[in-house]
C-alpha positions in Angstrom: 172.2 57.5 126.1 170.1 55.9 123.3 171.1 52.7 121.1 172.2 54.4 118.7 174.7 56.9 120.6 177.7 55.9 121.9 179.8 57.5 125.4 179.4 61.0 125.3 177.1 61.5 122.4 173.4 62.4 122.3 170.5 61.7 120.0 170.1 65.3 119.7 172.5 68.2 118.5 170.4 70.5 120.3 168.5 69.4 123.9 167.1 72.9 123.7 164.9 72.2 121.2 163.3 69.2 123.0 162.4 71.2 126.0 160.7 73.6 123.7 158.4 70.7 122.4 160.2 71.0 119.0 160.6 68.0 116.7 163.4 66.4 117.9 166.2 64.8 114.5 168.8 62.6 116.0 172.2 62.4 115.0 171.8 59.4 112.9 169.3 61.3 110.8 171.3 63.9 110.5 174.2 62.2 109.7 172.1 60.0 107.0 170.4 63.2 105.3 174.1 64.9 105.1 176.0 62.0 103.6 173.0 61.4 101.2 172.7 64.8 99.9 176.7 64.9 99.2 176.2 61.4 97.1 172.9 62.8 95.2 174.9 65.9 94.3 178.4 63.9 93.5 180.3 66.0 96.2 181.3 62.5 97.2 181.6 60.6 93.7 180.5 56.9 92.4 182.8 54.7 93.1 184.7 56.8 96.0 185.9 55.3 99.2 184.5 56.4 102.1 186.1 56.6 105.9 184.0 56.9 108.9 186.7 58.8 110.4 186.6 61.4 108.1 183.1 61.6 107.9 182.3 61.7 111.0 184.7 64.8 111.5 183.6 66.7 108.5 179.9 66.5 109.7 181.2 67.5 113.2 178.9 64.0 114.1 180.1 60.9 116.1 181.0 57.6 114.8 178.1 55.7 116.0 175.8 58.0 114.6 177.9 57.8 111.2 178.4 54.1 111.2 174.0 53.8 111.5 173.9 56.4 108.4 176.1 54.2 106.5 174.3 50.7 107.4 171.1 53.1 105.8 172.4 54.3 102.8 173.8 50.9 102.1 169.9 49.2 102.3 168.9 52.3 99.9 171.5 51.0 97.6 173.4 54.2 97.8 176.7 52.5 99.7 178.2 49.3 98.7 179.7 47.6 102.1 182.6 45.9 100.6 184.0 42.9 103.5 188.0 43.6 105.1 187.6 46.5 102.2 185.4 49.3 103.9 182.5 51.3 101.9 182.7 53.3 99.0 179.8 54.9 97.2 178.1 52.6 95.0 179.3 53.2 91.3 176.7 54.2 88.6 175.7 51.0 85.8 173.7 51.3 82.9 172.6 47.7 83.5 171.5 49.5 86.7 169.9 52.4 85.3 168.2 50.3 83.0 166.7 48.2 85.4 165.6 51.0 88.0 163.9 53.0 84.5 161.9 49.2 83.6 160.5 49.3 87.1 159.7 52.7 87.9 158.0 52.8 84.2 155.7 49.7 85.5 154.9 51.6 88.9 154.8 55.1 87.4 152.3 54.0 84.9 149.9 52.2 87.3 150.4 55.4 89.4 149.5 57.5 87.1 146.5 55.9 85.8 145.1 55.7 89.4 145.8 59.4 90.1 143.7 60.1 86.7 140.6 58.0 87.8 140.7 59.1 91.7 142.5 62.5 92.2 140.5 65.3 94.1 141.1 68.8 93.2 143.4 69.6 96.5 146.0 66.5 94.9 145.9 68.4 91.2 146.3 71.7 93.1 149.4 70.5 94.8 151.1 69.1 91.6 150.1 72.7 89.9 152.0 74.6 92.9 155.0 72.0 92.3 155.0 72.6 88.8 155.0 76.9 89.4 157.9 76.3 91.9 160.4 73.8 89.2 159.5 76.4 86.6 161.2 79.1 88.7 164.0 77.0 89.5 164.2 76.2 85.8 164.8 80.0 85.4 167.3 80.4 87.5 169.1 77.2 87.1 168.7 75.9 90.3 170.0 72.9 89.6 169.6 71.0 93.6 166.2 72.6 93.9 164.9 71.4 90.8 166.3 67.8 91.4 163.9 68.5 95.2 160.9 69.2 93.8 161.3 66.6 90.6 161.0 64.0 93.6 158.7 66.2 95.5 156.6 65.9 91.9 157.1 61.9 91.5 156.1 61.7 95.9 152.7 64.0 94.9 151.3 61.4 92.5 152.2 58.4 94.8 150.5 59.9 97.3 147.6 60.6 95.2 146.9 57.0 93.9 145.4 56.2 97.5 147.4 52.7 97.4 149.7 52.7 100.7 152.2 50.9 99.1 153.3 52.9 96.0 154.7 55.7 98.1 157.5 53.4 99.8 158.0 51.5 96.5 158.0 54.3 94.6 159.9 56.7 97.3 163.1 54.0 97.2 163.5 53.7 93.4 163.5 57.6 93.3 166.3 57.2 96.1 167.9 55.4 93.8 167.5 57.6 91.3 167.9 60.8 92.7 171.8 61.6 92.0 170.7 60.3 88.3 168.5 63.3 88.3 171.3 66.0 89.6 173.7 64.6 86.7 170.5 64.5 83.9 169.3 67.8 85.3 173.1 69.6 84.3 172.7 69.1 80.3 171.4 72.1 78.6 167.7 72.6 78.5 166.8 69.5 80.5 165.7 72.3 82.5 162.7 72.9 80.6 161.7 69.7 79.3 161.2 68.3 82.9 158.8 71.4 83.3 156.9 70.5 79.9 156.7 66.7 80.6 155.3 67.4 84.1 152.7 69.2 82.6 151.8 66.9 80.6 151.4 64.1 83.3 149.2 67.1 85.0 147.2 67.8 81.9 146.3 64.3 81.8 145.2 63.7 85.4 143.2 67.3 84.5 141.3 65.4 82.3 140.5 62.5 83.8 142.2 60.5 81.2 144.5 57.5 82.5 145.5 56.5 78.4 147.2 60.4 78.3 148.6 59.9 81.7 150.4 57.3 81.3 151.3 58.7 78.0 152.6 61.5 79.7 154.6 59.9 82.8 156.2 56.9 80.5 157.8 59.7 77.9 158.9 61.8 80.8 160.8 58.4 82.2 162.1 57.7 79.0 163.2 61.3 78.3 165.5 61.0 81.3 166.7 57.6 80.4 168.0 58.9 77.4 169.4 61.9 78.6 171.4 59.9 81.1 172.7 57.5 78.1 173.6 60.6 76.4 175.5 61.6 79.2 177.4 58.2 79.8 
């Protein structure tokens, strides 16, 4: 039994795995990935109380496991922990949208300009095979896989700009962002602007110009801002 078990529960759904030398996911990570992705896609909605209990039986996962999912989700800003109240998902703010948008537009843009200068063609090739893939899902209306690879898109450049630190800042504003992309990504033709923005911000690394760039990234952020707005 493992710190974050309790009697009777394993780190790992399935031993057999580990004695194959397969990655091993504990509970907790499972548990965090599945209550996550029913908050990013508003299965469980802003503002909605949540009970460990039920969680825990829907996911067919223990309490422990749950409980460490929750503390999680709450330090990503996901869950609000509300004292002799319980947890509910965190509601949705515009003071809070607005303020996520201001700082991903000052990280995005120094991103970007970095991924201009120092990209190597195996970093614009992945962002090309990215931007193929959301066009297909754009076709067919995929509305989760599009919100995937739009992070998958935003995880590409921070990964590019060869600064350790932008993928962790950047990779927990786009947690916070995420189920702000699922509701943006359901108006009509949204679809297709992401796609044409995102080439833009790839046309701009392309040629090695950080001014387009961040031309590019700053009316893609803004874009969604405003659809968001719209929406409220």
């Amino acid at each position: 039994m493992t710190a974050e078990t309790s009697p009777g529960e394993t780190d790992d759904a399935t031993p057999a795995r580990r004695r194959r030398g397969d990655p091993v996911v504990s509970l907790r990570d499972t548990a965090y990935e599945a209550i996550k992705r029913r908050i990013i896609t508003c299965d469980l909605k802003p503002g909605e109380v949540l009970s460990e209990g039920v969680l825990s039986s829907e996911l067919g996962i223990g309490r422990t496991p749950v409980h460490q999912a929750i503390d999680r989700l709450a330090a990503d800003g996901l869950i609000d922990v509300l004292p002799r109240k319980g947890v509910m998902v965190k509601p949705i703010s515009l003071n809070e949208i607005f303020d996520i948008i201001d700082v991903r537009l000052v990280n995005e843009a120094f991103c970007v300009r970095r991924v201009a200068e120092l990209a190597e063609p195996a970093d614009i090739a992945r962002l090309c095979e990215n931007l193929d893939a959301t066009w297909e899902a754009a076709r067919s209306r995929e509305i989760e896989t599009m919100m995937n690879l739009d992070r998958a898109f935003h995880a590409a450049l921070a990964a590019s700009s060869r600064n350790s630190l932008l993928p962790d800042i950047m990779g927990n504003l786009h947690d916070r962002s995420t189920r702000l992309w699922f509701i943006s990504l359901r108006s009509n033709e949204q679809h297709v602007r992401v796609c044409e923005q995102h080439a833009a911000v790839i046309e701009g690394i392309r040629n090695r110009d950080p001014e387009q760039a961040e031309k590019a990234i700053r009316e893609h952020i803004e874009a969604f801002r405003d659809n968001i707005v719209r929406q409220f």
